[in-house]
BAPA-711249 format. One record per atom (N, C-alpha, C): residue in three letters; x, y, z. Coordinates in Angstrom, 3 decimals, always signed. Each point is the difference from the previous one (the first is absolute). Example, Ala and Ser with C-alpha at 12.3 -4.5 7.8 and 13.67 -1.06 7.14 Angstrom:
BAPA-711249
@zapa:ALA; c1:+13.190; c2:-5.690; c3:+7.800
@zapa:ALA; c1:-0.890; c2:+1.190; c3:+0.000
@zapa:ALA; c1:+0.900; c2:+1.200; c3:+0.000
@zapa:SER; c1:-0.350; c2:+1.050; c3:-0.720
@zapa:SER; c1:+0.820; c2:+1.190; c3:+0.060
@zapa:SER; c1:-0.770; c2:+1.090; c3:+0.730
This chain:
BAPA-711249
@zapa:UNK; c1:-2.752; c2:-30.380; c3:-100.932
@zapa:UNK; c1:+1.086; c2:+0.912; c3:+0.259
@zapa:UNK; c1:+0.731; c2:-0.504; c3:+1.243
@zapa:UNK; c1:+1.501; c2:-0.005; c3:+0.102
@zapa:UNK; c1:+0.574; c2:-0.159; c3:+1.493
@zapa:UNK; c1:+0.664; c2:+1.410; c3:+0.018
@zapa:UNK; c1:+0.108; c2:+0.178; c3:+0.944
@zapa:UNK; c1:+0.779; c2:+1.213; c3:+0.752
@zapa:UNK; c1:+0.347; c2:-0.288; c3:+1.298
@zapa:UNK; c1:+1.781; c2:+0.002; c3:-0.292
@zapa:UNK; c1:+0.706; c2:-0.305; c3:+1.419
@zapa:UNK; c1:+0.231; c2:+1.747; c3:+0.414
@zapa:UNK; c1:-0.402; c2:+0.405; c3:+1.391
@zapa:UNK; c1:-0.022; c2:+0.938; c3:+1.078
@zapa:UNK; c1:+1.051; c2:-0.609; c3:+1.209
@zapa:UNK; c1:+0.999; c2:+0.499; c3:-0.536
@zapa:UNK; c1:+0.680; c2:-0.784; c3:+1.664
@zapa:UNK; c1:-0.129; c2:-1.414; c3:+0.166
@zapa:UNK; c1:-0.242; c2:-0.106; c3:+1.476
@zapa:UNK; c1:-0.205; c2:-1.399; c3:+0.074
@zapa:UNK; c1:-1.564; c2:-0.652; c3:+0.071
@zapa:UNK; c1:-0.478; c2:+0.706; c3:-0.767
@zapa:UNK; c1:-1.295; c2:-0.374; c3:-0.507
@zapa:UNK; c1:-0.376; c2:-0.086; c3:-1.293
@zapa:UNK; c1:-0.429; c2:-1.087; c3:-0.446
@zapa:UNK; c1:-0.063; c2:-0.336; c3:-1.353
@zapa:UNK; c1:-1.832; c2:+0.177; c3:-0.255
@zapa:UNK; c1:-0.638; c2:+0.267; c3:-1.364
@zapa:UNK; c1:-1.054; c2:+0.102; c3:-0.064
@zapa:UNK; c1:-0.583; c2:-0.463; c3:-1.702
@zapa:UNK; c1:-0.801; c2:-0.833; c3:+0.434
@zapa:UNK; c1:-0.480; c2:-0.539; c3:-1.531
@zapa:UNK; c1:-1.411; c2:+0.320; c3:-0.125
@zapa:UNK; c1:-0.431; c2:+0.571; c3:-1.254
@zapa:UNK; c1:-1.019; c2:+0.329; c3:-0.558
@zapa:UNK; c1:-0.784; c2:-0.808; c3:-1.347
@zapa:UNK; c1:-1.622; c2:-0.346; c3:+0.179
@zapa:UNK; c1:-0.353; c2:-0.668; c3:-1.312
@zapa:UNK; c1:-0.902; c2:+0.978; c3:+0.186
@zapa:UNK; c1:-0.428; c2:+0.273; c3:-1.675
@zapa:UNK; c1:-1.357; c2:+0.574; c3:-0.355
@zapa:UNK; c1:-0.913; c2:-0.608; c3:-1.011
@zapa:UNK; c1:-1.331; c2:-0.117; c3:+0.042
@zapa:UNK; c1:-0.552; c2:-0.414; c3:-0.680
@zapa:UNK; c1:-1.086; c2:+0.813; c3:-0.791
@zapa:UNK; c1:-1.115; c2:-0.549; c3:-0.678
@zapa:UNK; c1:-1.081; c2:+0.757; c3:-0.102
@zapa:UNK; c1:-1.278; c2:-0.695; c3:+0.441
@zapa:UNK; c1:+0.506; c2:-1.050; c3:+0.712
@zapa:UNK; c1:-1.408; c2:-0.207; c3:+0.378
@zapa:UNK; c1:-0.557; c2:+0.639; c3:+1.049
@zapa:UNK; c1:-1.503; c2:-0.557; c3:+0.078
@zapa:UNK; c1:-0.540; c2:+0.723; c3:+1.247
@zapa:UNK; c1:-0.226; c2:-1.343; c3:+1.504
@zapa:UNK; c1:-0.223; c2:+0.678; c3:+0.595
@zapa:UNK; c1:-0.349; c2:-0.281; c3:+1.103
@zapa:UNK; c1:+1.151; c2:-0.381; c3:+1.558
@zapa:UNK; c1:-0.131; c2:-0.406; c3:+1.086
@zapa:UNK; c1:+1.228; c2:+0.141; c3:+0.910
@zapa:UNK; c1:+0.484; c2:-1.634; c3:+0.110
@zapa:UNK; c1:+1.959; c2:-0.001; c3:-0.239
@zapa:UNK; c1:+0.360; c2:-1.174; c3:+0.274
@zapa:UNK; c1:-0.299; c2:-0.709; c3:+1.302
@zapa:UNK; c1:+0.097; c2:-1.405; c3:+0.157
@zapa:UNK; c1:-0.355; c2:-0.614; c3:+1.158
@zapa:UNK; c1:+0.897; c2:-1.268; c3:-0.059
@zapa:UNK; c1:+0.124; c2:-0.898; c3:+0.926
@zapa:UNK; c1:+0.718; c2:-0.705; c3:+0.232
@zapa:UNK; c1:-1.080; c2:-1.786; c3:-0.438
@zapa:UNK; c1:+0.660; c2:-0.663; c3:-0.765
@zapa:UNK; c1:-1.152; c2:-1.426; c3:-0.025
@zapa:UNK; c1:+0.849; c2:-0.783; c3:-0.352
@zapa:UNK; c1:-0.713; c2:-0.736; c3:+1.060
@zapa:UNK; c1:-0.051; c2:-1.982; c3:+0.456
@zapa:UNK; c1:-0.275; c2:-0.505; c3:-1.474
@zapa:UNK; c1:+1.155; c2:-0.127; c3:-0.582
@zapa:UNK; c1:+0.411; c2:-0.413; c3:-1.025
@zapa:UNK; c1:+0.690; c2:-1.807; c3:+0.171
@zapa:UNK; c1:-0.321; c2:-1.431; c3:-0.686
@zapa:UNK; c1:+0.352; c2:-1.252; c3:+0.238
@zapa:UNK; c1:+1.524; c2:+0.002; c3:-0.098
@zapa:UNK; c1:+0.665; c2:-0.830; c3:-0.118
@zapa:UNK; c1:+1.505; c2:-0.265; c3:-0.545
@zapa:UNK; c1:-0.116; c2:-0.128; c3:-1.289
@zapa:UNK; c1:-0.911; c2:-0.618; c3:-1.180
@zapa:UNK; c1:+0.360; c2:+0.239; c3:-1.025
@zapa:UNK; c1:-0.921; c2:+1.361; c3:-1.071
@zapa:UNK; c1:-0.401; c2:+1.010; c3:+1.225
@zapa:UNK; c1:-0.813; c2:+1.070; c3:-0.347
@zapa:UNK; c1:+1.594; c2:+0.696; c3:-0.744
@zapa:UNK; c1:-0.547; c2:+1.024; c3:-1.529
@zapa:UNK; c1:+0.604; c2:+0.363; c3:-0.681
@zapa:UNK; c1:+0.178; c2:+1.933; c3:+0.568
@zapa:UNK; c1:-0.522; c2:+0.458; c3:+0.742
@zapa:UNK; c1:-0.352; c2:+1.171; c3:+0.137
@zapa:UNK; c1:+0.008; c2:+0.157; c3:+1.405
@zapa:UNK; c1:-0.421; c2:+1.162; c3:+0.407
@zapa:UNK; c1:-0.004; c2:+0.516; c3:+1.635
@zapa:UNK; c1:+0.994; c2:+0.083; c3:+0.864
@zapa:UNK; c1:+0.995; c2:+0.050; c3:+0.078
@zapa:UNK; c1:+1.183; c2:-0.275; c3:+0.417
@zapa:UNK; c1:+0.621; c2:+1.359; c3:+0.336
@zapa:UNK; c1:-0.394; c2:+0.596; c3:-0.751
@zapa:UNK; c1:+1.137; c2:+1.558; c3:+0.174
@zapa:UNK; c1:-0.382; c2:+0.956; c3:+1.279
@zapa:UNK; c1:-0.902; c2:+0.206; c3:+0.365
@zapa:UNK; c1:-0.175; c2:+0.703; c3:+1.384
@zapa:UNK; c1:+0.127; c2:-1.163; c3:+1.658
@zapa:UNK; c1:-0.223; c2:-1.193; c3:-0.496
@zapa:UNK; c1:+0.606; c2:-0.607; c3:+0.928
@zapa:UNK; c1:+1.276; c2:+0.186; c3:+0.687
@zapa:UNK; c1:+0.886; c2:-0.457; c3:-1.458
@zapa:UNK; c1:+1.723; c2:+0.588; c3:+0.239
@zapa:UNK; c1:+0.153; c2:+1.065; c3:+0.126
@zapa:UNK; c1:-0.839; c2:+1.206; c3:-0.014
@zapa:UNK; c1:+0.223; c2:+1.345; c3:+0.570
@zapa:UNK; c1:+0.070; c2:-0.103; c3:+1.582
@zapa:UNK; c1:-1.678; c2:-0.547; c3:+0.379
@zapa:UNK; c1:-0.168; c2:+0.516; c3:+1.760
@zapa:UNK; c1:+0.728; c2:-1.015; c3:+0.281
@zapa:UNK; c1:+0.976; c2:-0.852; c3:-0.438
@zapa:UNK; c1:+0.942; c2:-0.978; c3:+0.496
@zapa:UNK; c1:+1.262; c2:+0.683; c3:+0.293
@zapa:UNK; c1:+0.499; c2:+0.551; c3:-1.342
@zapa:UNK; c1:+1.192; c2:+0.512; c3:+0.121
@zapa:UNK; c1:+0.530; c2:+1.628; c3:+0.151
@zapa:UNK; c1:-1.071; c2:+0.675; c3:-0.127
@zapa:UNK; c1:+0.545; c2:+1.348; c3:-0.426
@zapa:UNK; c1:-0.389; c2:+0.862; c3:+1.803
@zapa:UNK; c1:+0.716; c2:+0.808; c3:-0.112
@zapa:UNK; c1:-0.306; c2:+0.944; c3:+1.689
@zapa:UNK; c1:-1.290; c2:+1.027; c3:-0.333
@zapa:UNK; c1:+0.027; c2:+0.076; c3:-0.920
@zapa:UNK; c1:-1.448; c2:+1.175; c3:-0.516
@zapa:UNK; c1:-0.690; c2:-0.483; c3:-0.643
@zapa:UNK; c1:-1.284; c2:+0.547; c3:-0.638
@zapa:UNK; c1:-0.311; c2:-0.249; c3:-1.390
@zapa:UNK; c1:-1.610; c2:+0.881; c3:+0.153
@zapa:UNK; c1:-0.701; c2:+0.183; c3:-1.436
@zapa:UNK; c1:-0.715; c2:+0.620; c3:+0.002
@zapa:UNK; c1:-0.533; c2:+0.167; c3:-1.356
@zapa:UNK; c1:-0.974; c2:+0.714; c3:+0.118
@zapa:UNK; c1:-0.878; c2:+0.341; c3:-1.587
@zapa:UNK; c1:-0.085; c2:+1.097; c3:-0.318
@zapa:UNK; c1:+0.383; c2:+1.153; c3:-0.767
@zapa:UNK; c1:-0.537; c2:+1.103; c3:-0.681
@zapa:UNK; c1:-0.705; c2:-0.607; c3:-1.699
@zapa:UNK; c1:-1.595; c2:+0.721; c3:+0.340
@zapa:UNK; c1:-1.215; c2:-0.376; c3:-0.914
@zapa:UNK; c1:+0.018; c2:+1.306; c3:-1.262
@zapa:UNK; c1:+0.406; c2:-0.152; c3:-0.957
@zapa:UNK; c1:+0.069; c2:+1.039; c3:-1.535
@zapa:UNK; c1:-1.410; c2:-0.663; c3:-0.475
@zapa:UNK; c1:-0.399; c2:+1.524; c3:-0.632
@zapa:UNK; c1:-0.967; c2:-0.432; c3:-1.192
@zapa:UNK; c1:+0.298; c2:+0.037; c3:-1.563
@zapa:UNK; c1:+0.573; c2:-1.266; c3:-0.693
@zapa:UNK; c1:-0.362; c2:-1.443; c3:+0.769
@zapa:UNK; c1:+0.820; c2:-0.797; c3:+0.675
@zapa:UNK; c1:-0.077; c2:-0.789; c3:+0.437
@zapa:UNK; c1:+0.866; c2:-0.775; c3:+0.238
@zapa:UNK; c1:+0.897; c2:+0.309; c3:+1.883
@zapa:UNK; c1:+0.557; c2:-0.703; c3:+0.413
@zapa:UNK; c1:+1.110; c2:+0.210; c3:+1.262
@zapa:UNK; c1:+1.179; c2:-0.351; c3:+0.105
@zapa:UNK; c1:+0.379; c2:+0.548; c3:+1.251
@zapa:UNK; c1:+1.895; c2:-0.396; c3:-0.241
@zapa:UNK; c1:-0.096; c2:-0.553; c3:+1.203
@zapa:UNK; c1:+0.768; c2:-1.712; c3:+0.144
@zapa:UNK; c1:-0.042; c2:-0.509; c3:+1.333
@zapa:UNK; c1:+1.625; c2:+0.089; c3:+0.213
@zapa:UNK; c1:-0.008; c2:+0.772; c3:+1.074
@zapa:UNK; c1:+1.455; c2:+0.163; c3:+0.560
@zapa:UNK; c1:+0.776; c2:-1.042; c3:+1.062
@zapa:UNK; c1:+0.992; c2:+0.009; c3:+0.422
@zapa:UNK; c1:+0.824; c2:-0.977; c3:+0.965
@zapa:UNK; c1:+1.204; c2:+0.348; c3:+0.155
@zapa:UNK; c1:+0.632; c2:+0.448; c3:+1.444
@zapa:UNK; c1:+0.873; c2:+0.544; c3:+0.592
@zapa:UNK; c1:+0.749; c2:-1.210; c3:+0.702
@zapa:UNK; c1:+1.323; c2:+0.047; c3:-0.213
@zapa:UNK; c1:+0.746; c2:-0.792; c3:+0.610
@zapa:UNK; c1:+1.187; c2:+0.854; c3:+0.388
@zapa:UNK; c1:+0.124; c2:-0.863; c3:+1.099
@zapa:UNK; c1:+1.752; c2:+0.612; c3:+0.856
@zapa:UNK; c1:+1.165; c2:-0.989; c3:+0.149
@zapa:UNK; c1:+1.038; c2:+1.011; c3:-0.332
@zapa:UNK; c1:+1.212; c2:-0.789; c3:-0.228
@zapa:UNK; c1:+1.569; c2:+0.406; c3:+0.733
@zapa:UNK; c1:+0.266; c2:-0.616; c3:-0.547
@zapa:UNK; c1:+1.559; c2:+0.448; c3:+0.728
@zapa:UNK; c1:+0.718; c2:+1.045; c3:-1.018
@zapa:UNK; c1:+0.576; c2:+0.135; c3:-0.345
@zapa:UNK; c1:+0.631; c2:+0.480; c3:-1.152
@zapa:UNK; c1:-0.336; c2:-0.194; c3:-1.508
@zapa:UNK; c1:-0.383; c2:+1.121; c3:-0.475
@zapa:UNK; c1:-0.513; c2:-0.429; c3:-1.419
@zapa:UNK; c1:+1.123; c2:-0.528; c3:-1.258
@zapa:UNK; c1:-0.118; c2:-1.199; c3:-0.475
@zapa:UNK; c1:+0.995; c2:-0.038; c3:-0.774
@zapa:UNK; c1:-0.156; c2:+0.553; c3:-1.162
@zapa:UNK; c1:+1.731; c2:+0.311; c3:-0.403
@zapa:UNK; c1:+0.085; c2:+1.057; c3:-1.146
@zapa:UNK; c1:-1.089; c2:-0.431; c3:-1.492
@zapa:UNK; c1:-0.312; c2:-1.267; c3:+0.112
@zapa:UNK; c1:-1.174; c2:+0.079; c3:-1.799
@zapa:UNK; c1:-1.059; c2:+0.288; c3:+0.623
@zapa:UNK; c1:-0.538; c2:-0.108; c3:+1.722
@zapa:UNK; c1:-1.031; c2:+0.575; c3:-0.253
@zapa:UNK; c1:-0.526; c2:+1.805; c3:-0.368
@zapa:UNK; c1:+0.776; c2:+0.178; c3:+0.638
@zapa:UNK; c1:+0.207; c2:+1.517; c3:+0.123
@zapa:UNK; c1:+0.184; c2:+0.819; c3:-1.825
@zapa:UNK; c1:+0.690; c2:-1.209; c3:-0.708
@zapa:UNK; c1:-0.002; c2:+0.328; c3:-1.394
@zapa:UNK; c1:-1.509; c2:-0.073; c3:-0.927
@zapa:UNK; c1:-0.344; c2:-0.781; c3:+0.911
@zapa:UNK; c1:-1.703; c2:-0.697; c3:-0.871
@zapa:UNK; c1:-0.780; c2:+1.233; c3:-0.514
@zapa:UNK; c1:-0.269; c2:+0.458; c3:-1.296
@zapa:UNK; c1:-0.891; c2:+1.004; c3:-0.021
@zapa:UNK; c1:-1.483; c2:-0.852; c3:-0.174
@zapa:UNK; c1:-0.892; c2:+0.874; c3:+0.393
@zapa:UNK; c1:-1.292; c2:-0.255; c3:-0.377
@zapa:UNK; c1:-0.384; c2:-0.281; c3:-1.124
@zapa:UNK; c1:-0.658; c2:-1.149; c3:-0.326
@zapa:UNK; c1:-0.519; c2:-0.721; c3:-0.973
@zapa:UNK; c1:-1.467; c2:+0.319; c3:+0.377
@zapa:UNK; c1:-0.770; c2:+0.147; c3:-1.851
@zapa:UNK; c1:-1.088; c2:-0.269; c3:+0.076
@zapa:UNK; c1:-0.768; c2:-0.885; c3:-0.919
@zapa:UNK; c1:-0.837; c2:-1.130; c3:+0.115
@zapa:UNK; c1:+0.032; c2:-1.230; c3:-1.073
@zapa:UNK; c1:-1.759; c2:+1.081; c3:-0.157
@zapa:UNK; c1:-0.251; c2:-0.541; c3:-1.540
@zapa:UNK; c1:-1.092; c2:+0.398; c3:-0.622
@zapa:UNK; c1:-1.065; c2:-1.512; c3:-0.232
């Protein structure tokens, strides 16, 4: 899900698996691990809410002005 708030933008994944994301020392031609890196890299927030099953890893970013498609973006949900 994204949801632009002002000048704060916010992206949401959910899954069903279990257990808590973490960050890994992944090689250069490693296929995987990558996505919470570029979070505590790039985003001003971020965080975990834990569902049974499954969690939603969140990430808050700040911006200047939201541009007008983001603000249009409705929430998507992939199955």
């Amino acid at each position: 899900m994204l949801v632009a708030d002002g000048p704060l933008i916010r992206v949401e994944v959910r899954d069903s698996g279990g257990g808590h994301p973490h960050v890994v020392q992944q090689g250069a031609d490693g296929c995987r691990g990558r996505g919470l890196l570029l979070v505590t890299a790039f985003a001003d927030d971020f965080g975990v809410v834990v569902h049974n099953p499954g969690k939603t890893v969140w990430a808050e970013f700040k911006s200047g002005p939201v541009p007008e498609w983001i603000r249009n973006v409705r929430p998507q949900f992939l199955d």
